[in-house]
C-alpha positions as a Markdown table, in Angstrom:
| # | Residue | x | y | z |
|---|---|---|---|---|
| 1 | Unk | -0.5 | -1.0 | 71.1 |
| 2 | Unk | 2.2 | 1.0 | 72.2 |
| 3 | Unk | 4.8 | -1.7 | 70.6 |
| 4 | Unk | 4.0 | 0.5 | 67.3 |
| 5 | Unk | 5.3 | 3.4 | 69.0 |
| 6 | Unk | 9.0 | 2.6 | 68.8 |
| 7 | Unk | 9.1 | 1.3 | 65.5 |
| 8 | Unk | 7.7 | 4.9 | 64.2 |
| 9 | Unk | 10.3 | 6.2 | 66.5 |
| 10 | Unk | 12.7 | 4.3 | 65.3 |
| 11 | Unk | 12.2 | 4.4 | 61.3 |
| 12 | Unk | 12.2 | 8.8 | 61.8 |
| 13 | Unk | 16.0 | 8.4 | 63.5 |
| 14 | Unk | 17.7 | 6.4 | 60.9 |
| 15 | Unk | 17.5 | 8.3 | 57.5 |
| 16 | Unk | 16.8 | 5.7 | 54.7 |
| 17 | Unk | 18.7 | 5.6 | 51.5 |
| 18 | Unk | 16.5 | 4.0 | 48.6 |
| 19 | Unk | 19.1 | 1.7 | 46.4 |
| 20 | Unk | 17.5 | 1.9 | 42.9 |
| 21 | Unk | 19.0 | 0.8 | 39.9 |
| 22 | Unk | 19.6 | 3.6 | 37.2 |
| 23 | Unk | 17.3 | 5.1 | 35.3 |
| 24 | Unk | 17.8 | 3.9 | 31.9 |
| 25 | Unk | 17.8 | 0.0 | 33.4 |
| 26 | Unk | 14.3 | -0.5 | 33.0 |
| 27 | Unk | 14.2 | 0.8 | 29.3 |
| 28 | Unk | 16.9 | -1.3 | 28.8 |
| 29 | Unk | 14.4 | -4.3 | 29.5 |
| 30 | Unk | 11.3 | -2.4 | 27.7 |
| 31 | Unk | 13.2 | -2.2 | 24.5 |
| 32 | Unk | 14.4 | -5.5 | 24.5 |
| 33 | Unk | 10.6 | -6.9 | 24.8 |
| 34 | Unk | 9.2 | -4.8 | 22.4 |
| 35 | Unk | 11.8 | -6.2 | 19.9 |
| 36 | Unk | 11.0 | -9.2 | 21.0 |
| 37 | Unk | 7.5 | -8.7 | 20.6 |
| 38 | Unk | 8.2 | -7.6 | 16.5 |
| 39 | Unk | 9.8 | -10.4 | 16.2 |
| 40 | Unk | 8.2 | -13.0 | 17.3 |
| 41 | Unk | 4.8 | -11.5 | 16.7 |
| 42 | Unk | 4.2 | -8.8 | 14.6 |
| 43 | Unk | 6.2 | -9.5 | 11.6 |
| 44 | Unk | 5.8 | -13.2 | 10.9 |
| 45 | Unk | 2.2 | -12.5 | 10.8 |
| 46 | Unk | 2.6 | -9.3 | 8.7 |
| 47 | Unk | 4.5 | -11.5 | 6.2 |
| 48 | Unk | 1.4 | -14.0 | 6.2 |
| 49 | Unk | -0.9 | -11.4 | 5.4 |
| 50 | Unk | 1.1 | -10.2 | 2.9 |
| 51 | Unk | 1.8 | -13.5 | 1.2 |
| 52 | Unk | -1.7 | -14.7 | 1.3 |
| 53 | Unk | -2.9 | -10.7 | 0.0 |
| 54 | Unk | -1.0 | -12.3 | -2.8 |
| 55 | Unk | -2.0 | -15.3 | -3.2 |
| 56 | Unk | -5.7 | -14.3 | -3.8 |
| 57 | Unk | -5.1 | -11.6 | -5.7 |
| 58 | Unk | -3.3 | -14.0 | -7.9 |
| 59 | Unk | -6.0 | -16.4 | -8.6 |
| 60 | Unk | -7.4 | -17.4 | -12.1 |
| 61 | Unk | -9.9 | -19.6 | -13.8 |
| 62 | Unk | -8.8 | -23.0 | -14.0 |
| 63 | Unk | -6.5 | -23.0 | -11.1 |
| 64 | Unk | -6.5 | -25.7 | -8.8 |
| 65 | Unk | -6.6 | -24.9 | -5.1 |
| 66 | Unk | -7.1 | -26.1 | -1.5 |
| 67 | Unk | -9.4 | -24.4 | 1.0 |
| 68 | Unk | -9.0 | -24.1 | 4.6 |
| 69 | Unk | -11.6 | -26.9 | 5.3 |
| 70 | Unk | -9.7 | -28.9 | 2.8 |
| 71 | Unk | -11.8 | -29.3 | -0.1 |
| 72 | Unk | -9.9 | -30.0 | -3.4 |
| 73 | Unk | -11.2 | -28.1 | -6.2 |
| 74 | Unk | -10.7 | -26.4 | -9.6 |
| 75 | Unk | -12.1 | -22.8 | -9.9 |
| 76 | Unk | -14.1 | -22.0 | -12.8 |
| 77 | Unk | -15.6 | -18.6 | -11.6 |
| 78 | Unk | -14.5 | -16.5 | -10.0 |
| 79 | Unk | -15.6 | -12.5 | -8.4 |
| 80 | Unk | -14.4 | -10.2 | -6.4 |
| 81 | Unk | -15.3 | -12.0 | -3.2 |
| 82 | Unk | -16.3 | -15.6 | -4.3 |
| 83 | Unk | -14.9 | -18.3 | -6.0 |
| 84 | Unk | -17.1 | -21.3 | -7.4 |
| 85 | Unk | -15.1 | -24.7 | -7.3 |
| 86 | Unk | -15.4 | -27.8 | -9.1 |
| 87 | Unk | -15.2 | -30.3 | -6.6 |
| 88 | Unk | -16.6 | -32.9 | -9.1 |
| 89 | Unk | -17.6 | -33.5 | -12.9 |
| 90 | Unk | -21.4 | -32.4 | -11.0 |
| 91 | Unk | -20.5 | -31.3 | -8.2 |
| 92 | Unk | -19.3 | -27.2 | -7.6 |
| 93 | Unk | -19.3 | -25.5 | -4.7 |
| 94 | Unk | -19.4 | -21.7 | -4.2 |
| 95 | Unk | -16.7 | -20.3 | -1.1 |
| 96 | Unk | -15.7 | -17.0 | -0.1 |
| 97 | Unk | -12.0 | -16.4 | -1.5 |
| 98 | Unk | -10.7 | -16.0 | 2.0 |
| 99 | Unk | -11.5 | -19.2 | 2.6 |
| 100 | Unk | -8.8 | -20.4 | -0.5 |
| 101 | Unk | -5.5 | -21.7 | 1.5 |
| 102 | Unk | -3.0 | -22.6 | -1.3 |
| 103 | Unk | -2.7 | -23.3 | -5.2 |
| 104 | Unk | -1.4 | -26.7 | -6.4 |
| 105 | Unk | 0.4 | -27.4 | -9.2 |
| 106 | Unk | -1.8 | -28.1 | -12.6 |
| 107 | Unk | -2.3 | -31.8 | -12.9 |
| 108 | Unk | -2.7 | -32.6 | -8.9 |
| 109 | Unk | -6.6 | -33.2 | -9.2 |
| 110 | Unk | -6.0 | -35.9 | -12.2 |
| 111 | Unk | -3.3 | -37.5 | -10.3 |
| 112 | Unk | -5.8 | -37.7 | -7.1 |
């Protein structure tokens, strides 16, 4: 054990300088990631939100629509948080409106 000796010996003779990079260098690279991170991240999501925000506070009776699970329907109630779809001439089908994806243009379901 006494190998250990003259490294300790040796490490207390020589002063060590520690090289480190400024101090504003590692800011430099925080910034950059949390721009980055905005936008990348944060604001094409925010505009998603946003857009679909709009899109079902923008619904009507008699609009035709897709849902996430990709029914095809016409609404022909709607409430604050459901919507009741006509699938079919019998068939309707009640869904929560975030579950409503997109509108189509008027026409699409006769065309189908």
């Amino acid at each position: 054990m006494s190998f250990f000796i003259f490294n300790v010996m040796a490490d207390s003779a020589v002063p060590t300088v520690v090289s480190y990079m400024g101090g504003g260098f590692e800011w430099i690279f925080l910034v950059g990631f949390l721009i980055i991170f905005y936008l990348i991240i944060w604001r094409p999501q925010a505009k998603r939100v946003k857009e679909q925000k709009k899109l079902l506070g923008s619904l009507q009776k008699g609009d035709e629509v897709v849902t996430t699970s990709g029914i095809v329907g016409k609404i022909i109630k709607i409430s604050d948080d459901f919507v009741v779809l006509e699938v079919s001439k019998t068939i309707e089908m009640k869904f929560q409106k975030s579950a409503i994806a997109t509108t189509l243009i008027k026409g699409t379901l006769e065309a189908i």
